[in-house]
C-alpha positions in Angstrom: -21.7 73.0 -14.8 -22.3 72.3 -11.0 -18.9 73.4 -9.8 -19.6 76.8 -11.1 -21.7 77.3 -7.8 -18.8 76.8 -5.9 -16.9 79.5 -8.0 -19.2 82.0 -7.5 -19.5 81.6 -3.4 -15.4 81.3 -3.9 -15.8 85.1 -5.4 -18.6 86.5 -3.2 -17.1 84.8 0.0 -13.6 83.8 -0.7 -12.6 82.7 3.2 -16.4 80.9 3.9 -15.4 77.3 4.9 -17.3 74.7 1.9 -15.9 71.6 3.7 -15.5 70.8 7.4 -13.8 67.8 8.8 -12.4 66.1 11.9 -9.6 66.6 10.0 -10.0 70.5 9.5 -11.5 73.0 7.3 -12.1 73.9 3.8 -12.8 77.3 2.4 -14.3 78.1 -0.9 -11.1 80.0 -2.2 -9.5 77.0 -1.8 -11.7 74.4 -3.1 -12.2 76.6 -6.2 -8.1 76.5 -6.3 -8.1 72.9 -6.4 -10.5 72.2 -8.7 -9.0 74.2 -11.0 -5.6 72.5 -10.3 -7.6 68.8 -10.7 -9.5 69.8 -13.9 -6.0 71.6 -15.8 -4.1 67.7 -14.8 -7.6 65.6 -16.4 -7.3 67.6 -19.5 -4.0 66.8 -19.6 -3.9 63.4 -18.4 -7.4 62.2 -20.6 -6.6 62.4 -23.8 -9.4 62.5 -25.6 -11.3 63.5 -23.1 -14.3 61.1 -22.2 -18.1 61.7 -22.6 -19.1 60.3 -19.1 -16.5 59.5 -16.5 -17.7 57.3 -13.3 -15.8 58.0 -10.3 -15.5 55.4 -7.3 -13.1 56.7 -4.4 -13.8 55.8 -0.6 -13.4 59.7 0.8 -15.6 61.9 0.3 -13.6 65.0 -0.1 -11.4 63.6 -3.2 -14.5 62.0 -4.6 -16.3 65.5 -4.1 -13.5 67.0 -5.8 -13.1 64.7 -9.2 -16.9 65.4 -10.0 -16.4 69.2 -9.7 -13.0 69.3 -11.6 -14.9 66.6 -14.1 -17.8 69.1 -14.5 -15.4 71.9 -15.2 -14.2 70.2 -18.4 -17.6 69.7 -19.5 -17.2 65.9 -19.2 -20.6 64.2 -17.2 -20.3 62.2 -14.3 -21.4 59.3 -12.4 -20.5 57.7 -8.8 -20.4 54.3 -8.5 -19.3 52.2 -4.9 -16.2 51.3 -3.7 -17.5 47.6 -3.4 -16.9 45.6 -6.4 -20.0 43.3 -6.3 -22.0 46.7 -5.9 -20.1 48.8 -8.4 -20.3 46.1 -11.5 -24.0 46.3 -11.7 -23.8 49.9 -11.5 -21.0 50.8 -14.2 -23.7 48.0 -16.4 -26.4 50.2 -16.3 -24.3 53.6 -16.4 -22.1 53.2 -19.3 -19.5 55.3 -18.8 -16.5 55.6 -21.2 -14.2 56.0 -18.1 -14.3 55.0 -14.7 -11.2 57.1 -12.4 -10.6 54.7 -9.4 -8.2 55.6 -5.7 -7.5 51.6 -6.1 -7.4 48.3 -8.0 -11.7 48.5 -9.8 -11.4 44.7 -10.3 -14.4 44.0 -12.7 -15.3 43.4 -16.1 -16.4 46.1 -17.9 -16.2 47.8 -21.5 -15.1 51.4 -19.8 -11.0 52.4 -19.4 -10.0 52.4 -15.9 -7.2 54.7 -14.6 -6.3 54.7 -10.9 -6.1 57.7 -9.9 -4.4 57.3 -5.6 -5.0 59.6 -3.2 -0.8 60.0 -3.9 -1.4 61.4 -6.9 -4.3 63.8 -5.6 -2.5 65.5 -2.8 0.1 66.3 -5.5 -2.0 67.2 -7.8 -3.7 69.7 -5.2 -0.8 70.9 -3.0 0.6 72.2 -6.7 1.1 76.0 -7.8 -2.1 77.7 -8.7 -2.8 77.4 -12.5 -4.8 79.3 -14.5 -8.8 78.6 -14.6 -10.5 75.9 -17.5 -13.2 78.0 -18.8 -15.5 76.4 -20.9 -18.7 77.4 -22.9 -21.4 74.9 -22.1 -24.5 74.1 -23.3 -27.3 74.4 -21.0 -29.0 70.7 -22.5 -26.1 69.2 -22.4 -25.9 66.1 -19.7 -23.4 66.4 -16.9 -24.7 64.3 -14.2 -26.2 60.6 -15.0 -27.6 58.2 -11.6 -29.5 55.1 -11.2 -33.3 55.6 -10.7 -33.7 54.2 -7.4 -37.1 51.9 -7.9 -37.2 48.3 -5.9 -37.7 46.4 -8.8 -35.2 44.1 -9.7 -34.2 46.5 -13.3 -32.5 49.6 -12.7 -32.9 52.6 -15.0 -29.9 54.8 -15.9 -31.3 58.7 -15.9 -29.5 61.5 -17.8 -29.7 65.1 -16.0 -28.6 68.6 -18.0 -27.0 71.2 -16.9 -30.7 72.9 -16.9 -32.3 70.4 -14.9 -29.3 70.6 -12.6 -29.6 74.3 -12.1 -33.3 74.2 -11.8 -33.0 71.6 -8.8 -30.8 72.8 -7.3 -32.4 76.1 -6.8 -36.0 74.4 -5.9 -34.5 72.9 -3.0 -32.8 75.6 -1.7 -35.6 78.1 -1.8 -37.5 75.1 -0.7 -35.6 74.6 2.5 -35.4 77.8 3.7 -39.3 78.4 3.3 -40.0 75.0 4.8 -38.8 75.7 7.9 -38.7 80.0 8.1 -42.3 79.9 9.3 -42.3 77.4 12.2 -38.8 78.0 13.7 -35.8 79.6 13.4 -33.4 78.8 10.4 -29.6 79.9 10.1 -28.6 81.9 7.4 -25.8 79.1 6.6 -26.6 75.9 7.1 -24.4 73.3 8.0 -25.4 69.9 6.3 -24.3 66.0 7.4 -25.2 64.1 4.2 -26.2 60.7 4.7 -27.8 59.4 1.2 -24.8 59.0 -0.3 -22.6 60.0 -3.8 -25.1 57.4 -5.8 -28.6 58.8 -4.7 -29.6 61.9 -7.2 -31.6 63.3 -4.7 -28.3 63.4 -1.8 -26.2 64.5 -4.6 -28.6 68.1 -4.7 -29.0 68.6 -1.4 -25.3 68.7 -0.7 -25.0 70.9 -3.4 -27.7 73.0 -2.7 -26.2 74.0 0.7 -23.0 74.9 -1.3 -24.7 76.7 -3.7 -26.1 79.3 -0.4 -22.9 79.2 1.1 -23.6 77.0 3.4 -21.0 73.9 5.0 -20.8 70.6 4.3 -19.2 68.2 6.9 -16.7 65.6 5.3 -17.6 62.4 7.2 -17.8 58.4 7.0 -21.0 56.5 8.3 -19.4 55.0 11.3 -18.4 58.8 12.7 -22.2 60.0 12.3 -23.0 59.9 15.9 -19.3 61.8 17.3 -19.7 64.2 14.2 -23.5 64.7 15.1 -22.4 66.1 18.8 -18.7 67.6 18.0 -19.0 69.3 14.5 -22.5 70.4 15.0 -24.3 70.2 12.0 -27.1 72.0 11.7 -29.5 69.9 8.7 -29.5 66.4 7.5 -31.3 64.8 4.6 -31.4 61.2 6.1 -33.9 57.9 5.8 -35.4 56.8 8.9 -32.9 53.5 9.0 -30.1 55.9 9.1 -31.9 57.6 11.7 -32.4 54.4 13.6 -28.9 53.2 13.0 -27.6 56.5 14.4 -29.3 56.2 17.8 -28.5 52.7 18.5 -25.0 53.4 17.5 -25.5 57.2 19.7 -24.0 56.9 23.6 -27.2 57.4 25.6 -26.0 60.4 27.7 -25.5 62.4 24.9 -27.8 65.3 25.4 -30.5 66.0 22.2 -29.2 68.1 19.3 -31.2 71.8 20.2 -30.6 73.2 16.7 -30.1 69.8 14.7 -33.5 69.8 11.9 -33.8 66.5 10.0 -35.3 66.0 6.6 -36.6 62.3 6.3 -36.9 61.2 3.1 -39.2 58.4 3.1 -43.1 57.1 2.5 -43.2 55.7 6.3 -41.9 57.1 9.5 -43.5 55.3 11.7 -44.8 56.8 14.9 -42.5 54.8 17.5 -39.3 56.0 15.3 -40.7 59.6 15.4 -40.8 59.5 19.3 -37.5 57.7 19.7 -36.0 61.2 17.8 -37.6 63.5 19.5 -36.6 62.0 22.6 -33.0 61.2 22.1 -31.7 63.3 18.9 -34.4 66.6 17.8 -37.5 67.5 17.7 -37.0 69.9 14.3 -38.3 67.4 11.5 -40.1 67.5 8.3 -40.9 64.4 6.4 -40.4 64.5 2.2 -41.4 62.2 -0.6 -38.9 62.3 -3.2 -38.5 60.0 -6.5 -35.1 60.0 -8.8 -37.3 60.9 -11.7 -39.1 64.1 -10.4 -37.5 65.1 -7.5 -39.5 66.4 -4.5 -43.2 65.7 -4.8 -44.9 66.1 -0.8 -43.6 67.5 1.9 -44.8 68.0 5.3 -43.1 69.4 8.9 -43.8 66.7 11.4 -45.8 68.8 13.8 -48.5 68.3 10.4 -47.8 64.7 10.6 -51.3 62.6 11.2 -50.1 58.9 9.9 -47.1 57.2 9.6 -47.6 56.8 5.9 -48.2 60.6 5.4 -46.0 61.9 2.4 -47.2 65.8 3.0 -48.7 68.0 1.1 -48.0 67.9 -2.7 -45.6 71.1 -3.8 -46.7 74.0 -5.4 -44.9 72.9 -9.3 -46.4 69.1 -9.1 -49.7 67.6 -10.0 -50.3 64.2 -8.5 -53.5 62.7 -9.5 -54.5 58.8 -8.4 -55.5 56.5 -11.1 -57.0 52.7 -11.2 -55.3 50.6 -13.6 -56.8 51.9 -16.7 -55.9 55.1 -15.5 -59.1 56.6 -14.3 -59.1 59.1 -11.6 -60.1 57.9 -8.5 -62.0 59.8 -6.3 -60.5 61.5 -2.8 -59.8 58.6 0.0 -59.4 56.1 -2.5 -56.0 53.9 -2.4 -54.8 53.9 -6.1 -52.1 54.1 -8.2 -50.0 57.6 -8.0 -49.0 59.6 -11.0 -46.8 63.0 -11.4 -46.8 65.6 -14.0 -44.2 68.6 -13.5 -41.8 70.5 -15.4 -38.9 69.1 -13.6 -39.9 65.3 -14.9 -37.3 63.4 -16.9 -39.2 62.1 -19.8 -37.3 58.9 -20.4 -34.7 55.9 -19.4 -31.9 56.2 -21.0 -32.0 53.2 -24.1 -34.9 51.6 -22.1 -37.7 51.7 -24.2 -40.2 49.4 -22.7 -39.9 50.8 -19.2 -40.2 54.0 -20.8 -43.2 53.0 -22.1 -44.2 51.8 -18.8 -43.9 54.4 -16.3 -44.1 57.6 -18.5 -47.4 58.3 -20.4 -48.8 61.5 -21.9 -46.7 63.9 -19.8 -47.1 61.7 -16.6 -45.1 59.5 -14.8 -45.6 56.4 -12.9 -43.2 56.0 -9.9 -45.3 52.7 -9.3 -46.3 53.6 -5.7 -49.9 52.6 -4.5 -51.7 56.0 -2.6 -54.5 58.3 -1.8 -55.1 62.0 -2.0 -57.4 64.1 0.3 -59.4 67.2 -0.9 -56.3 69.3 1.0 -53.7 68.1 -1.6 -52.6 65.5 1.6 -50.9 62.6 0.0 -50.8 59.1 2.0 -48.1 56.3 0.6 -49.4 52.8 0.7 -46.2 50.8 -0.3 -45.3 49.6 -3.7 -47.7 48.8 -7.1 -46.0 45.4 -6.6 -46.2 44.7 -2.9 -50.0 44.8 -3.3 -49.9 40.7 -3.0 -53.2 38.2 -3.9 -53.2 35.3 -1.9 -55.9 32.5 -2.4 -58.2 35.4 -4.0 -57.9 38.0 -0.8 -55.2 41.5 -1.5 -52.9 41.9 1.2 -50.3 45.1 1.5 -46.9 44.3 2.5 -45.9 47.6 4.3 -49.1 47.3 6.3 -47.9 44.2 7.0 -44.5 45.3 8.0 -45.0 48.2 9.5 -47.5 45.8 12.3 -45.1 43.6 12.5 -42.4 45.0 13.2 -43.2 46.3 16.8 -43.7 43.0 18.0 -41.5 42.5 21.0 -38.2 40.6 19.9 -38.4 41.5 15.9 -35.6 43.6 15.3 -36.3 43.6 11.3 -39.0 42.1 9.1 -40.7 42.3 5.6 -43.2 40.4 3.8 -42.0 39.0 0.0 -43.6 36.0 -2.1 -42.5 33.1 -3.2 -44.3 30.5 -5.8 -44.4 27.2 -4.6 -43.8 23.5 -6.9 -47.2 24.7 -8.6 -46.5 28.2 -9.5 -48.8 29.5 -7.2 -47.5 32.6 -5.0 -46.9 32.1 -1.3 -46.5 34.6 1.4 -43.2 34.7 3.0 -41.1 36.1 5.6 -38.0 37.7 6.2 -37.2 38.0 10.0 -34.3 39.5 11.8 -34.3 38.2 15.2 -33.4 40.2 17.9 -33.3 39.5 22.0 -36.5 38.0 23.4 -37.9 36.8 19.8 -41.0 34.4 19.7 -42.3 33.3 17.1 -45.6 32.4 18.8 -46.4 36.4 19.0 -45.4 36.3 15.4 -48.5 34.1 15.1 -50.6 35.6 17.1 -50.3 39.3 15.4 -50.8 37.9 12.2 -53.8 35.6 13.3 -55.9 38.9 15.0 -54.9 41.2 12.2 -54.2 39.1 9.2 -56.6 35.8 9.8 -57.4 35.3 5.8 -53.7 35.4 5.2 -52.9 31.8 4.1 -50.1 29.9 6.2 -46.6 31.7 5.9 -42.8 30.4 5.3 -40.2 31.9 7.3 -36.5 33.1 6.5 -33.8 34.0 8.6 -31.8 36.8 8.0 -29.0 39.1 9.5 -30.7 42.2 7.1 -33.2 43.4 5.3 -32.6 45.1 2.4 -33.6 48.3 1.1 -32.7 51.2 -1.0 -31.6 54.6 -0.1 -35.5 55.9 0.6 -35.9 52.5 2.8 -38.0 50.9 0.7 -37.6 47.2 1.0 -36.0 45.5 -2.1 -38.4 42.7 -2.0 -37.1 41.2 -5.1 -33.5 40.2 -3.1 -35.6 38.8 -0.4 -37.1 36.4 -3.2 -34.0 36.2 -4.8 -32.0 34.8 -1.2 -35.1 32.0 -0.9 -34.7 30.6 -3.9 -31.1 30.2 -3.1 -31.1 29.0 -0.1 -34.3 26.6 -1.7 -31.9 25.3 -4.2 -29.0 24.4 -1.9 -31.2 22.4 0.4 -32.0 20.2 -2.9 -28.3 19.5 -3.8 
C-alpha cells in the first residue's frame, strides 16, 4: 500500500529526485520503474507468495526498495538488523513466514530464508521495464508489522493496516509543515536525513512522509552523518538526542552551523547543556516530540517554547492524555502520575499478547507506562519510566532525575541508575558509569550525598555503554541483566 505514494509523486513529478546519495541521485520515475521491476521477479520468485516477509539488508536503498516492491504485492513487511544476535530476537517476536536476506541470516528460526545479493538486485533493477503489479487491497488489511519500542525486557509485535498507514502518514506531514510555517521559514520540499532507523515505526513514517510530499530522502550510513550533514545538505532530521550527541563529537569543529538544517528530537529529555551544545555547533531550528510505537505523536513543542528539559510539548489537537494514580484516578494539574492516551490513531492490541494487552490498554486508553504531569495549558512534563520509579529502604527515588544530575558531573561521560536485589531479595541501587577523561569518583559521592542523602549506599559497574532504545530511553533491564552476569562469573 505505501509504495503507491511513491507512484503517484512518480506521475505528478516524474524527474523529482526520491533518493539522494554520495553516490548519486534517484528520481521518482525511476524508483517507481524499479519497484515495479522488483515486485514482477518476487511474484515470480515466491511461490506462494508469503503473508509477512522480514527484510534484513545493510543499504538502505535496496532495503528501501524490497519493502516498497513487497507492499506492491500486497505481502506485509517487517525489517529486522543485519546483526544476528539482534535480528534473532526480532524475527521471535515478528513471525514472519519469510525473511529475504543480501547474505548468509545465520539463526534459528521457523521462517524460510532466501538470500536475495545485491548481484541479484542490480540485475533485477538495471532489467527492461515490465508492465506494473496492480493489485486491489483492502484498506484493513496489515502491511507493515514493528516492535513496540517499550524498555521492558518483553517486546510486543504491533500490526499496522494500510488505513493506519495512510492516516499517519498524512498526520505527520500536515503536521510538519504547520509546526514550523509559523516561526520560520519551511521549504516546499524537504530534504530529510533519517536517523531512527528501518526498525523504529515512528522513522519508518517520517521517511515516508517526506516522500509522500515530494520531498528527498538522502541514502546514507551512520558513520557518514556528519560529511552528509555539511555536503548533501539536508534540510530536516527526525533524530534522538544521542544521535545528536554522537554527531557532534564525531563533527570536525570548524565546520560552520547548518543555517537551514531543523531538527525533530524525538525524546522525553533534552537536557539543557545538549540544547546549547546544538545551537552552538549544528542549528538553532528545533522542535522537541513525544512519540510512542503505539499511538504515534502525542506532544510536541518548538524549542523556543521549551521551559524544562523533561518538557514533552503540548499534547496534539487528535489526543487526550489524562494522568491517573494507580487505580486510575485523575490526578489533579502539577501532579506526577501515571500517563494515559486515548486517540483514534491507537492500536488496540499486541499481537497474540494477551496479558500485556490487558495491561497497557483499558477502556479505549493506553498505557505507555511513562510516569508525568499535565498543566492547565495541555503542557505535558515526562518523569521517566512507571518502572524506574525505585523504593529504597521505604524512600521513592526517580532514576532519570537521577541521571540526568549525574550525568554533568565533570569526567562522567555516561551514566544510569538500575537495581539490583542483593543475597536477601531486597532491591539495591546501582550504577552504570562510563568513565570518561578526568573521572572521580569522589564527585560522584559528593553529588549524590547533597542531592540524594536518603539514598542508601550504591554499587558501581563499569561499562563501555549504556544502553538505550531508539527514543534514548535507558534499557535498564540489560543494565541488570550485565550485573548479574558479571555477579555470577566472579562466583565460579
Amino acid at each position: 500500500m505505501y509504495d503507491r505514494f511513491i507512484e503517484h509523486v512518480a506521475r505528478i513529478a516524474p524527474n523529482k529526485v526520491a533518493m539522494l546519495s554520495f553516490d548519486g541521485s534517484v528520481t521518482f520515475a525511476k524508483m517507481d520503474a524499479d519497484i515495479n521491476r522488483l515486485a514482477r521477479e518476487l511474484l515470480n520468485t515466491l511461490t506462494p507468495l508469503p503473508k509477512i516477509v522480514a527484510v534484513s539488508y545493510q543499504q538502505m536503498h535496496p532495503h528501501w526498495m524490497l519493502l516498497m516492491a513487497l507492499s506492491r504485492l500486497g505481502i506485509a513487511t517487517a525489517s529486522v538488523a543485519d546483526d544476528s544476535l539482534i535480528a534473532a530476537k526480532e524475527v521471535s517476536v515478528l513471525k514472519p513466514d519469510l525473511i529475504i536476506s543480501d547474505a548468509l541470516f545465520d539463526i534459528e528460526t521457523q521462517a524460510q530464508v532466501r538470500v536475495l545479493d545485491l548481484e541479484w538486485y542490480s540485475k533485477v533493477v538495471e532489467g527492461p521495464e515490465v508492465e506494473p503489479v496492480r493489485l486491489t487491497l483492502d484498506p484493513d488489511r496489515v502491511v507493515r508489522i514493528a516492535i513496540s519500542a517499550g524498555t521492558s525486557a518483553d517486546r510486543h509485535r504491533i500490526d499496522f493496516t494500510a488505513r493506519m498507514l495512510e492516516v499517519a502518514i498524512l498526520r505527520m506531514a500536515e503536521q510538519e509543515y504547520i509546526a514550523w510555517v509559523g516561526t520560520e521559514k519551511v521549504e516546499r520540499f524537504p530534504v530529510l536525513l533519517p536517523t531512527l532507523g528501518f526498525g523504529s515505526i515512528h522513522g519508518f513514517l517520517s521517511t515516508l512522509s517526506i516522500w509522500s510530499v515530494c520531498g528527498i530522502v538522502l541514502m546514507v550510513d551512520r558513520e557518514q552523518y556528519p560529511a552528509a550533514i555539511t555536503m548533501l545538505k539536508p534540510s530536516l532530521m527526525v533524530i534522538s538526542p544521542s544521535q545528536l550527541q554522537a554527531i557532534l563529537e564525531n563533527m570536525p569543529v570548524d565546520i560552520p552551523p547548518v543555517k537551514d538544517l531543523r531538527l525533530v528530537i524525538s525524546a522525553g529529555h533534552f537536557p539543557k547543556e545538549l540544547r546549547e551544545a546544538v545551537k552552538e555547533r549544528l542549528t538553532e531550528h528545533m522542535r522537541i516530540l513525544y512519540v510512542t510505537s503505539e499511538s504515534g505523536i502525542i506532544a510536541g513543542a518548538h524549542i523556543t517554547q521549551v521551559t524544562h528539559d523533561d518538557m514533552a510539548g503540548w499534547i496534539m489537537p487528535w489526543v487526550d492524555v489524562q494522568i491517573v494514580d494507580d487505580q486510575d484516578n485523575i490526578l489533579s494539574f502539577g501532579e506526577v502520575g501515571n500517563i494515559r492516551i486515548k486517540s483514534a490513531d491507537i492500536i488496540d492490541h499486541f499481537y497474540e499478547d494477551e496479558e500485556a494487552t490487558k495491561r497497557q490498554f483499558r477502556d479505549g486508553w493506553f498505557y505507555p507506562g511513562d510516569l508525568g504531569i499535565l498543566d492547565e495549558n495541555g503542557c505535558l512534563r515526562i518523569f521517566g519510566r512507571v518502572d524506574e520509579l525505585y523504593n529504597f529502604g521505604g524512600d521513592k527515588f526517580y532514576a532519570n532525575k537521577i541521571d540526568h544530575i549525574l550525568r554533568v558531573v565533570p569526567g562522567v561521560e555516561d551514566i544510569a541508575l538500575f537495581s539490583m536485589p542483593n543475597s536477601s531479595g531486597v532491591p539495591e541501587p546501582w550504577l552504570a558509569i562510563v568513565r570518561g577523561d578526568g573521572f572521580d569518583v569522589d564527585k560522584v559521592s559528593a553529588v549524590l550525598e547533597k542531592n540524594f542523602h536518603n539514598l542508601p549506599n550504591i554499587r558501581v559497574m563499569w561499562v563501555n555503554q549504556i544502553p538505550r532504545d531508539l527514543t534514548d530511553r535507558v534499557l535498564r533491564y540489560q543494565l541488570s541483566m550485565a550485573a548479574t552476569q558479571q555477579y555470577v562469573a566472579t562466583k565460579k
